[in-house]
C-alpha positions as CSV (number, residue, x, y, z in Angstrom):
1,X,-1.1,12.8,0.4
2,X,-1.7,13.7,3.4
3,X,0.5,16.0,5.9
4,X,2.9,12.9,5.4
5,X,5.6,13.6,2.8
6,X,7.5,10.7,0.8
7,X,8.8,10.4,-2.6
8,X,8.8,6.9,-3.4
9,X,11.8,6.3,-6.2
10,X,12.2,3.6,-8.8
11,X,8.9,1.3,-8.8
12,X,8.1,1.8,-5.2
13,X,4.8,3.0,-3.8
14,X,3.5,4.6,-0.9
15,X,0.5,3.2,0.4
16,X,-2.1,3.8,3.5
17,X,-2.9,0.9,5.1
18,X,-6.6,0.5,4.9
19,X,-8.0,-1.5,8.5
20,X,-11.2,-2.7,8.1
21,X,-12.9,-3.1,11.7
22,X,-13.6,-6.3,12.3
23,X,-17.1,-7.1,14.9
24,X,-18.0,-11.0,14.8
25,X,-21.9,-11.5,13.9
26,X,-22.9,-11.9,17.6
27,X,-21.1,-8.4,18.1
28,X,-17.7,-9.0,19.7
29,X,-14.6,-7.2,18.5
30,X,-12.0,-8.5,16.9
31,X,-8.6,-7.1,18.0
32,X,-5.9,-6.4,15.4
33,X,-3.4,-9.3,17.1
34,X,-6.1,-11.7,16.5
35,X,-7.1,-10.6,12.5
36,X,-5.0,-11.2,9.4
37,X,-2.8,-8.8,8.0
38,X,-4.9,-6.0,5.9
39,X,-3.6,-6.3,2.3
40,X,-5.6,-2.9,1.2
41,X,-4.7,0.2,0.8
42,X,-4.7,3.7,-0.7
43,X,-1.7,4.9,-2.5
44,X,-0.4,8.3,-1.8
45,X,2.4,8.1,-3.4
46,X,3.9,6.6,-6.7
47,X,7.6,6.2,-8.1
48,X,8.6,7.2,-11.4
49,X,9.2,3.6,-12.7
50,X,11.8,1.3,-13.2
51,X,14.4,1.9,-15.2
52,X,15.0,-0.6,-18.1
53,X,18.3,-1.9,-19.5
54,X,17.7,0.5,-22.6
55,X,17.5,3.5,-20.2
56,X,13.6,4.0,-20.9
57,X,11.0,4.1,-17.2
58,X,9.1,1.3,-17.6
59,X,5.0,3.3,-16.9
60,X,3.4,2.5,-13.6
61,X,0.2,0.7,-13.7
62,X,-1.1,2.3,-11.0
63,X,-1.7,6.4,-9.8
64,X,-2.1,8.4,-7.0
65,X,-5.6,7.2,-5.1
66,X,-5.8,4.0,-6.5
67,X,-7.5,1.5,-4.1
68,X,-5.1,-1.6,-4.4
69,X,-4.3,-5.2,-3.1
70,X,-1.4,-6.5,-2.4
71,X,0.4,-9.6,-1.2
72,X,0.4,-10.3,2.4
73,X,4.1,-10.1,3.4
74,X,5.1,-7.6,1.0
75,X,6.5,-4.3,0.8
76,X,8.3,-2.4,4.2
77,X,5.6,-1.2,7.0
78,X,6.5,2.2,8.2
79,X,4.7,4.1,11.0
80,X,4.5,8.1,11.5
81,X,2.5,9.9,13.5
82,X,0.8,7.2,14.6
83,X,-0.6,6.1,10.9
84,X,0.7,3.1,9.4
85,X,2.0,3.0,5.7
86,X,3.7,0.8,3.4
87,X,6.4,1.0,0.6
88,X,5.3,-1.4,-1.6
89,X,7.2,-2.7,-5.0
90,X,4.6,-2.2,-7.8
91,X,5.4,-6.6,-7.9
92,X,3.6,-6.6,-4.5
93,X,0.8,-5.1,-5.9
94,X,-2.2,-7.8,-6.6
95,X,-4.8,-5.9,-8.2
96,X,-6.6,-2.7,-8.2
97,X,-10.5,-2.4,-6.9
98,X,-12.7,-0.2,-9.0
């Protein structure tokens, strides 16, 4: 993970946002105000699950350099050292590309 260090509790991740560079086919940039929010990233971190009513963690789906998806709006967008991240719930996540 990095030089960044962040243990995600519960079912929380930590995730790199992954920007994709965005030229149009004629060759002009794209500037990040104008594109979408990226919903990619890399996890760097993962929580050690959620705890059930029983007292049990509930396993992760997901590890440590998984390539993921995840929903738009979700999760908390942190910034440090100039490289943005994400604590994500393990809800927000969508899917995970192989």
């Amino acid at each position: 993970m990095s030089d960044v260090k962040i243990r995600p509790l519960g079912d929380k991740l930590v995730v790199e946002v992954i920007e994709e560079t965005e030229t149009t086919p004629g060759g002009i940039f794209i500037p990040d105000s104008a594109r979408e929010k990226p919903q990619k990233g890399k996890i760097l971190a993962v929580g050690s699950g959620k705890t059930l009513e029983n007292g049990k963690k509930e396993e992760m789906e997901v590890k440590v350099n998984d390539i993921i998806l995840f929903t738009k709006y979700g999760g908390t967008d942190i910034k440090i050292d100039n490289k943005e991240y994400k604590i994500l719930s393990i809800k927000d996540v969508l899917g995970v590309i192989e």
